[in-house]
MARPAPA-319672 format. One record per residue (C-alpha): residue in three letters; x, y, z. Coordinates in pm, whole numbers, padded with zeros to 5 digits, always signed. Each point is the difference from the previous one (the first is absolute). Layout:
BEGIN
AlaXYZ/...
end
This chain:
BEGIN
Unk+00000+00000+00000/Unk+00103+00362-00070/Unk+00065+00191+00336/Unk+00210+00262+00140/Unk+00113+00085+00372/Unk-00055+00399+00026/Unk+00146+00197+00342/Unk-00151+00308+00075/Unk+00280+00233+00132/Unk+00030+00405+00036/Unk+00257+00140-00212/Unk+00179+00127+00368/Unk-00046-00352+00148/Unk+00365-00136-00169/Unk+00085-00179+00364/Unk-00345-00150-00056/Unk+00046-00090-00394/Unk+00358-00191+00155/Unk-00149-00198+00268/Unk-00268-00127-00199/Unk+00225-00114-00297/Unk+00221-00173+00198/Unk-00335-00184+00116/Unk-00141-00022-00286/Unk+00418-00143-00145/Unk+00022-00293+00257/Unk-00312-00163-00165/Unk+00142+00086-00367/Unk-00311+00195-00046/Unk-00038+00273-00303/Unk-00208+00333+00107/Unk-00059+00298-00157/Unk+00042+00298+00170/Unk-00382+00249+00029/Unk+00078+00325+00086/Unk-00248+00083+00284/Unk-00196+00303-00020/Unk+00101+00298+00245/Unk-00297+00138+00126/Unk+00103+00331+00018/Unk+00106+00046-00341/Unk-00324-00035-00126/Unk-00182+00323-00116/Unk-00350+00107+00138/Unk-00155-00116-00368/Unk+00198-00328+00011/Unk-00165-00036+00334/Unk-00373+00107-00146/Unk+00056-00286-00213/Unk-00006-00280+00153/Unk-00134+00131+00370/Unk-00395-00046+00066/Unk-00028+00243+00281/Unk-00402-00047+00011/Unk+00057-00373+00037/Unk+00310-00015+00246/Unk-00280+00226+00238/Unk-00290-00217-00039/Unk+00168-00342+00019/Unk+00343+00025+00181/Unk+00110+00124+00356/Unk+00238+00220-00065/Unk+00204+00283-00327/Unk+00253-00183-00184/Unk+00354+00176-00018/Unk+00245+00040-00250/Unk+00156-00363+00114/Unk-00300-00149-00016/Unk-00067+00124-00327/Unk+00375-00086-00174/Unk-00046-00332+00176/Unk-00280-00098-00168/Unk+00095+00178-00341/Unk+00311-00273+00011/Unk-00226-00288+00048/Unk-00143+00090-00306/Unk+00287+00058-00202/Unk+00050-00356+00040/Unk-00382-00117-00112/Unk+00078+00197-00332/Unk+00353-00181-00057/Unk-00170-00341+00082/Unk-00303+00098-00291/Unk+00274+00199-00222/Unk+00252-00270-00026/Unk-00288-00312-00050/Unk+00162-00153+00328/Unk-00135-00310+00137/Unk+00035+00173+00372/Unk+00229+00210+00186/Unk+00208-00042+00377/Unk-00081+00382+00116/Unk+00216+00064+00302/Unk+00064+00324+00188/Unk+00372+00069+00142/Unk-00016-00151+00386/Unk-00006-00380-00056/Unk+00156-00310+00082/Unk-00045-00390-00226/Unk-00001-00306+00142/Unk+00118-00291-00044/Unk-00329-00131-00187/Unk-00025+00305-00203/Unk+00216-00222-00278/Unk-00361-00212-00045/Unk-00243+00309-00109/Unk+00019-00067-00351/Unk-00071-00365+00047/Unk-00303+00111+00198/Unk-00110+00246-00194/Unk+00012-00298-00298/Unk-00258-00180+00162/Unk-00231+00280+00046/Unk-00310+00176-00243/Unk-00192+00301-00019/Unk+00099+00180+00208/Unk+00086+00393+00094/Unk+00189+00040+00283/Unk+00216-00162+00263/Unk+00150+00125+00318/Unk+00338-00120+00049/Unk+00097+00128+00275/Unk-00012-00039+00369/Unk-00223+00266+00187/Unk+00050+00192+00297/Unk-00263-00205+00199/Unk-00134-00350-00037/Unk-00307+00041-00236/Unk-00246-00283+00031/Unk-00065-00227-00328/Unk-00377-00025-00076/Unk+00081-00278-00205/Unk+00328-00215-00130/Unk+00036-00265-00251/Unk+00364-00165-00069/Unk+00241+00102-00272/Unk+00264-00248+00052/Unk+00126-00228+00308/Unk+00164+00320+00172/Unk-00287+00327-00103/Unk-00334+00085-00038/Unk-00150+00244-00150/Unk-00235+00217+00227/Unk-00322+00239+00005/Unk+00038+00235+00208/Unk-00297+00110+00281/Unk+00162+00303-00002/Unk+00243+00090-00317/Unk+00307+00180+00251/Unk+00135+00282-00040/Unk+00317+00008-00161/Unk+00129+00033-00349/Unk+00352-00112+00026/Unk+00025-00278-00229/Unk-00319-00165-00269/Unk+00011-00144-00312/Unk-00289+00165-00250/Unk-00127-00211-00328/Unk-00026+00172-00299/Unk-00336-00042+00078/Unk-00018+00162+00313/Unk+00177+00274-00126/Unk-00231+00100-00254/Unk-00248-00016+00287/Unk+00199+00199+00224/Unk+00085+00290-00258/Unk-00345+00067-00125/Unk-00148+00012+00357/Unk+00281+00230+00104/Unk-00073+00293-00202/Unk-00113+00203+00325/Unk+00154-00072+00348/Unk-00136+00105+00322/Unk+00192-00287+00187/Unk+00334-00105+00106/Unk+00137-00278-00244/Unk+00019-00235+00260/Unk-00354+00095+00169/Unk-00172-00055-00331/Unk+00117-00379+00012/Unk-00250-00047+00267/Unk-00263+00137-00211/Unk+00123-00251-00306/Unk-00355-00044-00098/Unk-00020+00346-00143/Unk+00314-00046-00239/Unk-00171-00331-00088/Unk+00281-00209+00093/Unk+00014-00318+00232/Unk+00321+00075+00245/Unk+00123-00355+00088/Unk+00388-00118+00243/Unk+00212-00255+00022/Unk+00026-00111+00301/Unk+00291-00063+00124/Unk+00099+00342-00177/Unk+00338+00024-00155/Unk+00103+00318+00059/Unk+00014+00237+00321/Unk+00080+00361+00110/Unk+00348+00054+00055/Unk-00024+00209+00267/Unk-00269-00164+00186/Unk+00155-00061+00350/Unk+00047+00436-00002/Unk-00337+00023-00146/Unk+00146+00236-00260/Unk-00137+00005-00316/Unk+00100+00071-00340/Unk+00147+00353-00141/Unk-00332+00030-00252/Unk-00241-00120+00278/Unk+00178+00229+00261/Unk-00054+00267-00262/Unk-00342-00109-00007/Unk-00151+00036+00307/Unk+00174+00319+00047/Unk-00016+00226+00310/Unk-00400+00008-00012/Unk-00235+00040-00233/Unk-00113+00346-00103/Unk-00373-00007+00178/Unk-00018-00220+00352/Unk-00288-00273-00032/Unk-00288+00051+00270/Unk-00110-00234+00246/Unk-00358-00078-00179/Unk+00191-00019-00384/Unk+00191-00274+00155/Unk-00285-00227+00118/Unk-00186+00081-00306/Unk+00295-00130-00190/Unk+00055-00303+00240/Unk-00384-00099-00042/Unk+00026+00014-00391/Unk+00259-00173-00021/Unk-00074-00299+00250/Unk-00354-00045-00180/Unk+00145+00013-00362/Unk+00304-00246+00109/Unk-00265-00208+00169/Unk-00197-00052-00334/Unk+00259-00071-00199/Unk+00136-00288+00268/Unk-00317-00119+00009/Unk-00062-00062-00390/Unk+00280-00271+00098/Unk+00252+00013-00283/Unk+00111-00375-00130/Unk+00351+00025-00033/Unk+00018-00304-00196/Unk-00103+00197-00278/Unk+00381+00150+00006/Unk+00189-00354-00005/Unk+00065-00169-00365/Unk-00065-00343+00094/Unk-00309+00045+00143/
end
């Protein structure tokens, strides 16, 4: 299959860019360097563009900032290389992780796999519980979330899910990584592997990543109030809920089946 391993990286982060190939080099693994986009550098139209204002109000908790904005913009970038270039899929990774050992047997998994969009690789910052599993191999499964985490460290996107991804992204009112959770409005099924193959490399300081540091930023430009937060939580917990509930058969995603 035709795939490529992009790294999202700000043109300042070189330590970053250094760390990560050397990662990336003990597994003999090609990558192509994404230049992340820097918030801040975007004008006031560029921002226009792509930021639903009206929408980030009415269903989010809080303004996105600059970060938050060039953060997402990256993601992106990527989609449009995957549909550009005809790939099969892509390995998106941001600049802050680590392999492991098993990380060697993705394509191999991935082989044995259909149909599907999106896959977290990655370990998150809190166990997540799996609504449902169904076995890959001897050693992984591959997992439905209950509640898709929060983290956009490492995935692998289908062309498929790309195309997906890119035409429901026109507007954003979310954080990249927030909008996972809502995966049923980007029309996408967001699937793991379980155990995941890659983790955060600085996970024991609870640091994060130079574009997801970048990000989150210092605050957000309006504070969220008490009542927008509840309203948010509620939303979201009865929208997850229906989706869990229309019980997804992951065997639909495994080519023997």
């Amino acid at each position: 299959m035709k795939f490529k391993v992009f790294l999202i990286n700000l043109d300042k982060s070189t330590d970053r860019l250094e760390l990560c190939k050397k990662e990336l080099e003990k597994f003999g693994v090609e990558f192509e360097r994404v230049a992340a986009v820097y918030g801040k550098d975007l004008s006031q139209q560029q921002v226009d563009d792509v930021y639903n204002a009206d929408n980030n109000y009415k269903l989010y908790k809080k303004s996105l900032s600059l970060g938050e904005i060039g953060c997402y913009l990256s993601h992106i970038t990527c989609w449009q290389k995957i549909i550009d270039e005809s790939l099969d899929y892509a390995v998106i990774l941001e600049d802050d992780f680590i392999l492991s050992d098993s990380f060697k047997d993705f394509e191999s998994l991935l082989t044995q796999l259909k149909n599907w969009d999106y896959i977290r690789l990655a370990f998150s910052s809190r166990e997540v519980p799996a609504l449902q599993r169904t076995e890959i191999s001897d050693s992984y499964d591959l997992v439905k979330y209950e509640k898709t985490p929060i983290n956009t460290l490492a995935q692998v996107v289908s062309n498929q899910g790309a195309i997906k991804l890119v035409a429901n992204s026109q507007q954003i009112f979310r954080p990249v990584d927030v909008d996972f959770k809502h995966y049923w409005e980007k029309n996408i099924n967001v699937l793991g592997i379980d155990p995941p193959l890659i983790k955060q490399q600085n996970s024991e300081t609870s640091e994060t990543s130079e574009i997801s540091k970048i990000a989150a930023g210092k605050g957000r430009a309006e504070k969220s109030s008490t009542w927008r937060n509840i309203k948010y939580a509620i939303s979201f917990y009865l929208k997850n809920r229906k989706q869990n509930n229309a019980k997804l058969n992951l065997s639909q995603f495994i080519k023997n089946n």
